[in-house]
C-alpha positions as CSV (number, residue, x, y, z in Angstrom):
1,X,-107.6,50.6,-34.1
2,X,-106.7,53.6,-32.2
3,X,-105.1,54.3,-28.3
4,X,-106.4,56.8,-25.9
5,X,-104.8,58.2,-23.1
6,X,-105.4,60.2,-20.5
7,X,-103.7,62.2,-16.7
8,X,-105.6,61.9,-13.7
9,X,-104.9,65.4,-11.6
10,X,-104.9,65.7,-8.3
11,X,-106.8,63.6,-5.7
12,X,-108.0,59.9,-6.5
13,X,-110.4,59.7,-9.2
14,X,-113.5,58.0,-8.2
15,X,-114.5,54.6,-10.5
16,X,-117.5,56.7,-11.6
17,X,-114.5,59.6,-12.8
18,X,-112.3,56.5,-14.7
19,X,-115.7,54.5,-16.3
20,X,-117.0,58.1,-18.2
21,X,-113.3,58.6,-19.3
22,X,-113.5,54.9,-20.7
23,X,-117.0,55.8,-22.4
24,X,-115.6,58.4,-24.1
25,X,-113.0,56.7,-25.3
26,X,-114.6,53.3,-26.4
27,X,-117.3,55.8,-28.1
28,X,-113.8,57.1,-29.9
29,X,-112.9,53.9,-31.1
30,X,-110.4,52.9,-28.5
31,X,-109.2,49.4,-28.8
32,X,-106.0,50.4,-26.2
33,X,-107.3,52.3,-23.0
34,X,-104.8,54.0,-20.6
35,X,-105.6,56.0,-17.6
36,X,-103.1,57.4,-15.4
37,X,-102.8,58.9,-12.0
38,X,-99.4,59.9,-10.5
39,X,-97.8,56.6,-10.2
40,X,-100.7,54.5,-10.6
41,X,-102.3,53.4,-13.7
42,X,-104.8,51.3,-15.2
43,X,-104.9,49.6,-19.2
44,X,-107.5,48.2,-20.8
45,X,-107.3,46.4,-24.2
46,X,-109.5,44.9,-26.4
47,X,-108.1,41.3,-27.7
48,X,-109.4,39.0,-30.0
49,X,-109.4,35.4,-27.2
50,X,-108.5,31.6,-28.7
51,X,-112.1,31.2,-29.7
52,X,-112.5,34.3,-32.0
53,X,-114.1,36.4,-29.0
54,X,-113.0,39.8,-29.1
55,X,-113.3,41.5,-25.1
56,X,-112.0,43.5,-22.8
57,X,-108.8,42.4,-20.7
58,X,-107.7,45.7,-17.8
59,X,-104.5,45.5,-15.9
60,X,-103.3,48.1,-13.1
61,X,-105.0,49.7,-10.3
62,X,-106.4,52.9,-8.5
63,X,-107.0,52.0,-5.3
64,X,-110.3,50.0,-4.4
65,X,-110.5,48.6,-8.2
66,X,-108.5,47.7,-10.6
67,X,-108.4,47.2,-14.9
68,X,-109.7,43.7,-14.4
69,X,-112.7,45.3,-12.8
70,X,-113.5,47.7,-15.6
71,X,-112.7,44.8,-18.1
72,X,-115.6,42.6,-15.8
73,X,-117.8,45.9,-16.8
74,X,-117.4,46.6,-20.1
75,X,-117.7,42.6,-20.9
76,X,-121.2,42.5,-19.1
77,X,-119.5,40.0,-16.9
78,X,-120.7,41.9,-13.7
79,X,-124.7,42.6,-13.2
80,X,-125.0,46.6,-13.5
81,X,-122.5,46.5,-16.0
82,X,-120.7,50.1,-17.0
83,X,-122.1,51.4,-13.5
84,X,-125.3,52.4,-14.9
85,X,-123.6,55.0,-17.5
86,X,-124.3,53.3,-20.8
């Protein structure tokens, strides 16, 4: 079980930006995602749920989406799950 973290600089990352930064890291191993940008950040863990389930729960925000929306992603919960960069 490891962490990754990692700075946004300067403008806004894009959802495209923050999904290849969590594809690096879940290809690290990352069970505990944190992405940061100025004041604004987004978390990502990867839990074991009540029924023995491990997935993704994402708290925070940048803007237009949020960690929930990642979470949606990386759990196949949404139809073109990872935005098409799997």
């Amino acid at each position: 079980m490891s962490a990754f973290e990692y700075d946004f600089q300067g403008r806004r990352p894009s959802k495209l930006q923050v999904l290849k930064k969590v594809k690096e890291a879940v290809a690290a191993g990352a069970v505990d995602i944190s992405l940061n940008w100025g004041e604004n950040w987004l978390r990502l863990e990867y839990v074991k749920t009540w029924s023995d389930k491990r997935c993704w729960q994402g708290y925070g925000w940048f803007k237009a989406f949020g960690g929930d929306d990642i979470a949606k992603q990386l759990n196949g919960d949404e139809p073109r799950a990872y935005g098409g960069i799997w």
